[in-house]
C-alpha positions in Angstrom: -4.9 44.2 -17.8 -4.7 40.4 -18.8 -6.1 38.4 -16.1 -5.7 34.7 -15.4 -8.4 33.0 -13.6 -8.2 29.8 -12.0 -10.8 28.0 -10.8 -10.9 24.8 -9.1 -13.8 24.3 -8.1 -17.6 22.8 -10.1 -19.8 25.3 -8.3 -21.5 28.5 -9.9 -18.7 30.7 -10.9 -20.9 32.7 -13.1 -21.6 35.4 -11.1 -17.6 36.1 -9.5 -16.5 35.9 -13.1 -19.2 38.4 -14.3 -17.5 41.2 -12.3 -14.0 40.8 -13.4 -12.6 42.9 -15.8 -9.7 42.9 -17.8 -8.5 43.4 -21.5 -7.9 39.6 -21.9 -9.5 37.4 -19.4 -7.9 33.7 -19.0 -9.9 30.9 -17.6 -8.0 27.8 -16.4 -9.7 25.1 -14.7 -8.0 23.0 -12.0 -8.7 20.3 -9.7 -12.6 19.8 -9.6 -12.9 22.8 -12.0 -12.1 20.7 -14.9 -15.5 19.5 -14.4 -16.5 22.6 -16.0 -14.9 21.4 -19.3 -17.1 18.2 -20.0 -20.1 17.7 -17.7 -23.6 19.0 -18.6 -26.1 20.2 -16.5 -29.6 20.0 -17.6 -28.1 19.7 -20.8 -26.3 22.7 -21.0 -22.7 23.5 -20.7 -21.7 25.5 -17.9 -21.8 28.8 -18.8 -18.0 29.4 -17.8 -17.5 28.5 -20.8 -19.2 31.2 -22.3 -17.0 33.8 -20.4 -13.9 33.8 -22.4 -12.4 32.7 -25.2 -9.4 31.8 -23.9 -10.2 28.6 -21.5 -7.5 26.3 -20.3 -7.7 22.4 -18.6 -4.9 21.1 -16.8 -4.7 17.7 -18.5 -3.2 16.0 -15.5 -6.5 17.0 -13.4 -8.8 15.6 -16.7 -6.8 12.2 -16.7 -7.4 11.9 -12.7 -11.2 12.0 -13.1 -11.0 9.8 -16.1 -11.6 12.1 -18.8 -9.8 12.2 -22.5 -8.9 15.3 -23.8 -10.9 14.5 -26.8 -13.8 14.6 -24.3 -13.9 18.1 -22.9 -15.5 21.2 -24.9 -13.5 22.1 -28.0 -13.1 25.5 -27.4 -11.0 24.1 -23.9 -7.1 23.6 -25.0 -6.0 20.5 -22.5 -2.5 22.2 -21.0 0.3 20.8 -18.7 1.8 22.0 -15.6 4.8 23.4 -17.6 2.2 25.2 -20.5 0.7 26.6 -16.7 4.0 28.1 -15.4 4.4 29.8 -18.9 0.4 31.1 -19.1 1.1 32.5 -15.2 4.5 34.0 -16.5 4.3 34.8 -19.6 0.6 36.1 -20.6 -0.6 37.3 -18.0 0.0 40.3 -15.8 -2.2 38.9 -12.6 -3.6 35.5 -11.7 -6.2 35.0 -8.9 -7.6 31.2 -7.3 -11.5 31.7 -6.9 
C-alpha cells in the first residue's frame, strides 16, 4: 500500500509514524508541521525526517512562517497545493491527517 501522511502539527510524531506501514510511505507537512522541515531541536533535526524518503512541504505554509525554500532540509521537496492534489490523487492509494 502507498501511504500519504500529512502532518500538521510540530509535536513528536515519531512514535504514530513508527507503527505505520506501507510499501511507500509519504510524509507531507502542513500548517505548523512544516516546522518539521527547518527547526532544530537540541541540535538535531527532527527525526520525521528520518522516516521516509519521500518528504513533502507545502511551500505556501513555509512562506507564512517566513521560511525560504532554500531553508528547509534538502531531502524536503517545497510542493504547491496543485503538486498536493496530484501526490493525494495520483501516488498514493490512502492519505491520513495525524
Amino acid at each position: 500500500m502507498k501511504l500519504g501522511v500529512l502532518v500538521s502539527d510540530f509535536r513528536n510524531m515519531d512514535d504514530t509514524l513508527s507503527r505505520l506501514k506501507a510499501d511507500k510511505l509519504g510524509i507531507i507537512l502542513v500548517s505548523n508541521g512544516v516546522y518539521h522541515a527547518k527547526v532544530k531541536e537540541g541540535g538535531k533535526q527532527s527525526p520525521i525526517l528520518e522516516k521516509s524518503p519521500h518528504l513533502y512541504a507545502l511551500a505556501e505554509d513555509l512562506q507564512t512562517r517566513g521560511f525560504a525554500e532554500t531553508d528547509i532540509d534538502s531531502r524536503v521537496k517545497a510542493i504547491t497545493y496543485n503538486d498536493l492534489v496530484d501526490l493525494i490523487f495520483n501516488e498514493y492509494e490512502k492519505v491520513i491527517w495525524v
